[in-house]
N, C-alpha and C positions, 0 to 999 in steps of 0.2 A: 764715622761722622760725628761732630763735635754736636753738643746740643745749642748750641748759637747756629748752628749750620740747620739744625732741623725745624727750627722756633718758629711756628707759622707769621705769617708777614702781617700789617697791621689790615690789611685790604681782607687775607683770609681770614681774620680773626671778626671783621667787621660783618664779611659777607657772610659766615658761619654764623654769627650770632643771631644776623638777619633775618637769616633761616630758623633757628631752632626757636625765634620770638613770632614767627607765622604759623604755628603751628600743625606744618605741614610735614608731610613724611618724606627725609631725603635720605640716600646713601652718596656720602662722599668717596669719590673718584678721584687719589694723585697721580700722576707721571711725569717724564722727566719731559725736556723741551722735543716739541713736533715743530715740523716742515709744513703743515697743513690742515685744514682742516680737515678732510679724509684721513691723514695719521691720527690728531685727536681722535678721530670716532670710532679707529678700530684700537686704538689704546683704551678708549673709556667703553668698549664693548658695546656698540650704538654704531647704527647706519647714517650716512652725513645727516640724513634728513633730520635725526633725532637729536642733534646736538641745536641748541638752539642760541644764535649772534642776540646779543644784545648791542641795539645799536642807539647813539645818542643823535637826538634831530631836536635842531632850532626851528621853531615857532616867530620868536621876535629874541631881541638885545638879551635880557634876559627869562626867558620862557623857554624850554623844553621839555622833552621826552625822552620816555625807553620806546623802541618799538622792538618787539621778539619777532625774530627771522628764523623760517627754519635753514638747517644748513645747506641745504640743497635749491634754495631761492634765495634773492634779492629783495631790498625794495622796489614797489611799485610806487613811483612817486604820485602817478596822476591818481589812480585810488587811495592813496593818504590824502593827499589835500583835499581830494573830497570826501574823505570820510571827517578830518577835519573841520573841514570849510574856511580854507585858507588858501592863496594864492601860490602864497610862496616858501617853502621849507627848503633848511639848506642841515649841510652835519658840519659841526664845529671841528678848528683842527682838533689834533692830539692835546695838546696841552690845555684847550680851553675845556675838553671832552675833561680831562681829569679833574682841572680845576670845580669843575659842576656836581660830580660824582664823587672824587675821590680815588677812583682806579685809572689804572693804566689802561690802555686800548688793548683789547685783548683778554684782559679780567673784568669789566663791565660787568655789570650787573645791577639789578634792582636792589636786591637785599642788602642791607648795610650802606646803601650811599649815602653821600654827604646831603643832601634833598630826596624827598619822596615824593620824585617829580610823577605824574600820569603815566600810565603803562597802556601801550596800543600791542596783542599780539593776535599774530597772523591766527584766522583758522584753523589754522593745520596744528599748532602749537598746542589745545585740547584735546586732539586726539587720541592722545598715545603718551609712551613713554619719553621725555626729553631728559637733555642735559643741560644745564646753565652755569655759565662762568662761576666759579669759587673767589673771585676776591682777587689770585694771584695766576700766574703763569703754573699751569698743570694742575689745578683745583678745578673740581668741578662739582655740580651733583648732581646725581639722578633724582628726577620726580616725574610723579604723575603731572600730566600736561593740563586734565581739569584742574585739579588742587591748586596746581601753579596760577592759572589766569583769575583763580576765588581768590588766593593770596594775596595780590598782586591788586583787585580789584579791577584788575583789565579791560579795556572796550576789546572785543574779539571781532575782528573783521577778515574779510581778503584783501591785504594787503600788498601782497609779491605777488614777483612774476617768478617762473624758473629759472635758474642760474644757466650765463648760458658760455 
């Protein structure tokens, strides 16, 4: 493999940085491209529940969020918007999702993005051990799930439902 082939991407290099400036404890996790979210989790050695979607939600024109999903649930839109107190929430396409953040759909993440928009994560997300997107396609890291929502300064709610 050439070293231009191995050169982490500028999304990993951002969301790494992200990380090592929250001074939280990660173990980074690569692999090659998954089929799933179920393959991530048994490539990154985590049950789906532990891998954790960051997903982008609009507020208004320009106003959004991370909310952290675990990977075994969805959003619940009616207890977002009233944890909120908002009517109406919608998720941007793809390209508008990058433009906001900086990553691709699929590497999302908090750490490193282009705004340090508000972080909403689920309950379930301080319990335990999670993974959070790396920046790039097969980057990930492991962290404690409280450290992550202190990091983060997270509102911690229930927010999903089960995936179904």
């Amino acid at each position: 493999m050439s070293d231009a082939a191995a050169a982490p991407s500028d999304g990993e290099r951002r969301a790494l940085a992200g990380l090592e400036a929250s001074g939280i404890r990660f173990q980074v996790t690569r692999h090659g491209p998954v089929a799933s979210l179920e393959e991530a989790a048994e490539v990154r050695g985590i049950d789906p529940a532990g891998i954790v979607k960051t997903i982008v939600v609009r507020r208004s024109d320009d106003d959004f969020l991370f909310v952290l999903v675990p990977g075994d649930r969805t959003i619940s839109w009616p207890k977002l918007r009233a944890l909120l107190g908002v009517a109406r929430l919608s998720m941007p396409d793809a390209e508008t999702a990058k433009d906001v953040t900086g990553y691709v759909r699929g590497t999302i993440t908090p750490f490193g993005a282009l705004t340090a928009w508000p972080v909403v994560a689920d309950s379930r997300v301080p319990t335990r051990t999670v993974s959070i997107g790396g920046g790039a396609h097969g980057v990930a890291a492991n962290v404690d799930g409280a450290e992550l929502v202190r990091a983060l300064a997270a509102t911690v709610a229930d927010v999903t439902d089960p995936a179904t």
